[in-house]
DRENTOR-714896 format. One record per atom (N, C-alpha, C): x, y, z. Coordinates in steps of 0.05 Angstrom, whole numbers, plus 5000, padded with zeros to 4 digits. Last residue first. Layout:
REM DRENTOR-714896
XYZ
...
//
This chain:
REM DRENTOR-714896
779959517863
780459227857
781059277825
782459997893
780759887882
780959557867
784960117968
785560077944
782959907927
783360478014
782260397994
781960257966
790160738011
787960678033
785260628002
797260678027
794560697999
792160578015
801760878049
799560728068
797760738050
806161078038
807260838045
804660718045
806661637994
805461568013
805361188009
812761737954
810761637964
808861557976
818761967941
817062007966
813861897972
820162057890
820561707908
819961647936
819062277824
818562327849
818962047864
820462217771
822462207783
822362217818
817162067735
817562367736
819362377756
814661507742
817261647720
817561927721
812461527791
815461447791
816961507766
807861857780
809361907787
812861787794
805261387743
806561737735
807861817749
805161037772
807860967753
808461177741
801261167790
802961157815
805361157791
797261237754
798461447769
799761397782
797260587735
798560827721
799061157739
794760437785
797460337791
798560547770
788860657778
790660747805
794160607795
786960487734
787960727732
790960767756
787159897747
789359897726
789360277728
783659937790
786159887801
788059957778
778860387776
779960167766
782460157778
775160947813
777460857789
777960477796
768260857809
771260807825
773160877801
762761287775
764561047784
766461037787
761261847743
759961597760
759861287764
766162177724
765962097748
762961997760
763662187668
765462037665
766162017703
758562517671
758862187659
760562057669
756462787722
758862847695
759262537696
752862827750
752062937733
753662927711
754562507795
752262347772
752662517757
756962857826
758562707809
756462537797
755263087874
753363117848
755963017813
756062637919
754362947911
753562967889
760762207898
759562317921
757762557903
763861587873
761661797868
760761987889
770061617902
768361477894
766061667896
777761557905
775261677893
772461527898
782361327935
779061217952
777361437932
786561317925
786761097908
782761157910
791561877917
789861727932
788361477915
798461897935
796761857904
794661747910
801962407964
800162157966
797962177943
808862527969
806362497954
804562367961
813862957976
811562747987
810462757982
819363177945
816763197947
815862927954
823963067919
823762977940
820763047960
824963317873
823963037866
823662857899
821063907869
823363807885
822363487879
818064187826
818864317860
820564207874
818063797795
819464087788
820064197817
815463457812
817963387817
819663737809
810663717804
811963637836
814863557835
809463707746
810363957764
811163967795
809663107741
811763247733
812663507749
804363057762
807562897777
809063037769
801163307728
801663457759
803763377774
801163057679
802663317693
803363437711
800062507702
802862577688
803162867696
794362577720
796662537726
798562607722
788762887710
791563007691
794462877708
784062707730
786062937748
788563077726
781262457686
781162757695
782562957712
782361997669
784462067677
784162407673
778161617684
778161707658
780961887657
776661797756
776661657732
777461857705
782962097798
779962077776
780061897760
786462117842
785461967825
783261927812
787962727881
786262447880
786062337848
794062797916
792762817887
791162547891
797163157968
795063007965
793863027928
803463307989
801863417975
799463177964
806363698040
805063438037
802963378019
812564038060
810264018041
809363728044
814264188129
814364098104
811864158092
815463868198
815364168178
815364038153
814563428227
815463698233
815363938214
811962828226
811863038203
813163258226
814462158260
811562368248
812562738242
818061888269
815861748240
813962008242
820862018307
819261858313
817161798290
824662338287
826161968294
822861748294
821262678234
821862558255
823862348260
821462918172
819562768187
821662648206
819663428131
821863338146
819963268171
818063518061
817163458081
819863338102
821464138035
820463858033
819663768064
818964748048
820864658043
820364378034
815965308068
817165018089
818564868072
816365718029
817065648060
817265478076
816465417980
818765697982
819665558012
811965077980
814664967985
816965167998
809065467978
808265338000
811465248011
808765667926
810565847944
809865697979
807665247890
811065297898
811865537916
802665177916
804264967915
807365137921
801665607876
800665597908
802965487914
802465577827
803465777840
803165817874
798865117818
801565087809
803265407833
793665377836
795565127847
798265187845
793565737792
793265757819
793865607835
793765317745
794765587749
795765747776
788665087758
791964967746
793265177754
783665497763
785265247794
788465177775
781765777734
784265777741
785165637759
776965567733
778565507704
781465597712
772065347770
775465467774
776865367747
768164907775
768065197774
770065377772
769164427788
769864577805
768964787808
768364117739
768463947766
768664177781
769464537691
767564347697
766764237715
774264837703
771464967709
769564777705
778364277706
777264427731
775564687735
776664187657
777263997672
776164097709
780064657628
777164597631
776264387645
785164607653
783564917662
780564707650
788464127682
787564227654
784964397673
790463857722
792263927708
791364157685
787163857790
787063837764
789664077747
789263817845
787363637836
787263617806
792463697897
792863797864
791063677851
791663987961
792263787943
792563917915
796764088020
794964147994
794663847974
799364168072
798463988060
795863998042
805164468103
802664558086
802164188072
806564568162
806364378149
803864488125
807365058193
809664898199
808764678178
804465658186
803965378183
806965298181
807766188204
805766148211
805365788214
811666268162
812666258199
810566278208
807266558124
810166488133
811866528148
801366728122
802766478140
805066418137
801767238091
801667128113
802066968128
802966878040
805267028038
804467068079
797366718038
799766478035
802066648045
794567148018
793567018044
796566818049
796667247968
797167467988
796767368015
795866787929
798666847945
799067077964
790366497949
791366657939
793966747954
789165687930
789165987955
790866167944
786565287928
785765407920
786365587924
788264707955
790864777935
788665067926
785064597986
785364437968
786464537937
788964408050
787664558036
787264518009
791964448109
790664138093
788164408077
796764618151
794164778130
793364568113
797864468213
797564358191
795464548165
803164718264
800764678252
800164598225
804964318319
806164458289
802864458282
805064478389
805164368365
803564468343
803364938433
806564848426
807264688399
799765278468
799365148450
803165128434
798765548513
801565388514
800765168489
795765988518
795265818527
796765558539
798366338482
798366478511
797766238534
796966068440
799366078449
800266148477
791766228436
791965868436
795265888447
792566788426
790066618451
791266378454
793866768376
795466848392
793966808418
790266398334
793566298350
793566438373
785966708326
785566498342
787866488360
786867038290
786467138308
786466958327
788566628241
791466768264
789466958285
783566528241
785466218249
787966408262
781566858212
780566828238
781966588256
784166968163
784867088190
783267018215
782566438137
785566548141
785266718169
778366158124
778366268148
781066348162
778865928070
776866258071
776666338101
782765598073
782665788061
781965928069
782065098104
782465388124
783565598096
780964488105
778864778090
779865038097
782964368171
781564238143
779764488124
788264498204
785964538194
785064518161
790664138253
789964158224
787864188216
795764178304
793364258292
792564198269
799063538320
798363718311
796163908305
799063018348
801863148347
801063438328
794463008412
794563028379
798163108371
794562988460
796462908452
796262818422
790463268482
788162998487
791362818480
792063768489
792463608515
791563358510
791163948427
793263888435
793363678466
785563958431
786563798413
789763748426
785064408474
783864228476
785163948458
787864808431
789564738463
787964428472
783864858396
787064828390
787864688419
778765078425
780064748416
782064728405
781665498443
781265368468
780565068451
781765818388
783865838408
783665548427
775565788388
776965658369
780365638375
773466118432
772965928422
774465718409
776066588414
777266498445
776866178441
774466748364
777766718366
777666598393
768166468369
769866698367
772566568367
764565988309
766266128335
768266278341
759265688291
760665908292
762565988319
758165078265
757865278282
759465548284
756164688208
757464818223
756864988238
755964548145
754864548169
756264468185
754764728092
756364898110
755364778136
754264518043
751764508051
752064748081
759364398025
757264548003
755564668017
762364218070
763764438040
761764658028
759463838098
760964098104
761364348092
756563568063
755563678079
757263938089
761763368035
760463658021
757963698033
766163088026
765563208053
763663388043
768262907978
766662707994
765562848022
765163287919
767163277946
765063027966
764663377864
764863047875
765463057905
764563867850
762363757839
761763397852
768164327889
768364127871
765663877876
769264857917
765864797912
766464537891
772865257934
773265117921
770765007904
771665587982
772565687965
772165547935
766765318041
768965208021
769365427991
764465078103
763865218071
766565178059
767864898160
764764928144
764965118121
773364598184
770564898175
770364848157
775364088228
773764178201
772564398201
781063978253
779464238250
777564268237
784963468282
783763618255
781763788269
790963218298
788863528315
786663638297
791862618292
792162868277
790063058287
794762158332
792662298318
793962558314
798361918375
797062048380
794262228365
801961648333
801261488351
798261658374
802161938271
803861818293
802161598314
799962218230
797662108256
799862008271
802662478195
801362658204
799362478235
805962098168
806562228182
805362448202
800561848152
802561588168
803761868190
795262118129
797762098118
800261928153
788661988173
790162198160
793762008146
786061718206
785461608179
788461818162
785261908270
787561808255
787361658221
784262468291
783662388263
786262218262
781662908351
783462668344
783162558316
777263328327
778463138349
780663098335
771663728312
774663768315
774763458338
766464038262
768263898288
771163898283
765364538244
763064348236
764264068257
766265278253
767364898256
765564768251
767565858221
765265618230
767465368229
769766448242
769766148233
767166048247
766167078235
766866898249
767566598234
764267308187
765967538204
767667178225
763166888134
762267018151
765167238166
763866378084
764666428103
763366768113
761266188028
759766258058
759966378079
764166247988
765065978007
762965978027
762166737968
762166377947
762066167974
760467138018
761067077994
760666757985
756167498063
758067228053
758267218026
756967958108
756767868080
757867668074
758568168160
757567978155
755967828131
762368558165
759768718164
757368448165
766368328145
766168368172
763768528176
766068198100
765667978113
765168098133
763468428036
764368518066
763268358088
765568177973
763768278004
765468308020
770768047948
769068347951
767168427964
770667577915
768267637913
767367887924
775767327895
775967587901
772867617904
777066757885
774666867875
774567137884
781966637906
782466647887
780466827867
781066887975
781666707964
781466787923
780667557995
782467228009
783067047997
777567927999
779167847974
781167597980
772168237999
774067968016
775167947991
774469008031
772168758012
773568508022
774568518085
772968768076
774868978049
778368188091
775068098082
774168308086
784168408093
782668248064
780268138069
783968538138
783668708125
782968628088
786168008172
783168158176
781668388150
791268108150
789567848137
786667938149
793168438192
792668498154
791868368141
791468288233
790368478224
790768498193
795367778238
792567778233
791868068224
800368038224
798967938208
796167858216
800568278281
801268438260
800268348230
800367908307
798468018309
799168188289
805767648286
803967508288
801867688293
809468038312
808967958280
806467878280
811168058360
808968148352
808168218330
815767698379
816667898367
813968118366
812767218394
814667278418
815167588408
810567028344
808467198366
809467298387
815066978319
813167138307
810167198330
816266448356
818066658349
816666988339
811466128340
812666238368
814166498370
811965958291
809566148296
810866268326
815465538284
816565728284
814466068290
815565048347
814565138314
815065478317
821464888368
819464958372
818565138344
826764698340
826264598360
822864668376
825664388278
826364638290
826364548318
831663938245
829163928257
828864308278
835264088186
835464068215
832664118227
//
């Protein structure tokens, strides 16, 4: 059953909601937020792996309609980009942002007032891109953006890297988690990423994403209300580990949404690993799609963007 207003409302009507920012404030001193526990002290202004600081950084924000069918409707997707990144993968196509951090800094009023801004332009959502390592400064944000009459669902678009203490926070927080999966195999992902436990950490992300929202539940009008939306890019040479990762989605539900991206292509410092310097091949892209139909999944992203020849 569709909700009738996102469920963050409720939890800020009660004073949950500030109740979790502070305790999500309380994991960056030390920072222990994301998977890398790195233990500075953010609020003193120590940065750790991702960069992140006492304050978010935005690097921008508008309207995004390139985004998943259900997530752009007719109005766009409210994206959010911050700057730096938990994750640090060796190919990211955004990695001015990710790697290089660029971006501005801004307080909770700041960052509150482009939520509301995104919303009046008639985005059907917030989404924030990268919002691992800026867990609490995103719920210090809400309760400003709500006072404001901020009303639509929000999106966590993340790259599956996140620790279940920060995750256990946003429930009844994010109305749409949209992670990706990137790698099946631990060396795979300390080679491209640095993270020998990304499998691991995913896998356990993922299913407590699902716990709370559930499968993706999409509209009369074609666009997303609550749910999982889970993004796997297509490596050459078959480094993402297809097969497994279909498999473990359908474990979560064979009604899982999927999008099997097709648009890899060399970015940053992907020269350095042999086997990602070049597209995947149309014959990789159609075998991950057939991974996932034999694993039983039939939720498929409708809109394959890029497809390779």
């Amino acid at each position: 059953m569709a909700l009738d207003r996102p469920s963050y409302l409720r939890l800020h009507d009660s004073g949950e909601l500030a109740r979790r920012a502070e305790r999500a404030r309380e994991l960056l001193s030390p920072c222990t937020l994301c998977p890398r526990r790195c233990r500075v002290d953010r609020v003193a202004g120590e940065r750790g792996y991702c960069g992140g600081g006492n304050l978010a950084s935005v690097s921008s924000a508008g309207p995004h309609f390139g985004e998943e069918r259900p997530l752009v409707g007719t109005g766009g997707s409210g994206t959010v980009f911050l700057a730096g990144c938990s994750l640090g993968c060796a190919f990211c196509q955004n990695y001015e942002i990710s790697h290089l951090r660029r971006g501005t800094e801004v307080t909770p009023a700041e960052l509150a007032n482009t939520m509301v801004r995104l919303q009046g332009l008639g985005c059907h959502n917030i989404n924030f891109v990268t919002p691992t390592h800026f867990v609490p400064q995103i719920l210090a944000a809400l309760g400003p953006a709500i006072e404001r009459g901020l009303r639509v669902p929000l999106v966590y678009n993340t790259g599956g890297y996140d620790a279940l203490d920060a995750l256990r926070l946003l429930d009844g927080v994010v109305d749409i988690y949209m992670p990706d999966a990137k790698y099946a195999d631990a060396r795979t992902a300390a080679a491209l990423s640095g993270a020998a436990d990304y499998p691991e950490v995913m896998t356990a992300a993922l299913a407590e994403m699902h716990r709370q929202v559930g499968d993706l539940d999409i509209g009369p009008d074609g666009v997303a209300r609550r749910g999982l939306l889970v993004r796997h890019l297509v490596l050459p040479e078959g480094l993402a580990g297809t097969p497994e990762t279909m498999q473990f989605l359908a474990s979560l539900s064979r009604d899982t949404y999927v999008n099997v991206m097709a648009q890899y292509r060399p970015c940053y410092k992907a020269h350095e690993h042999p086997a990602l310097d070049r597209p995947i091949t149309a014959a990789e892209y159609h075998e991950a799609v057939q991974a996932a139909l034999d694993a039983g999944l039939h939720r498929l992203d409708d809109r394959p963007r890029h497809l390779p020849r």
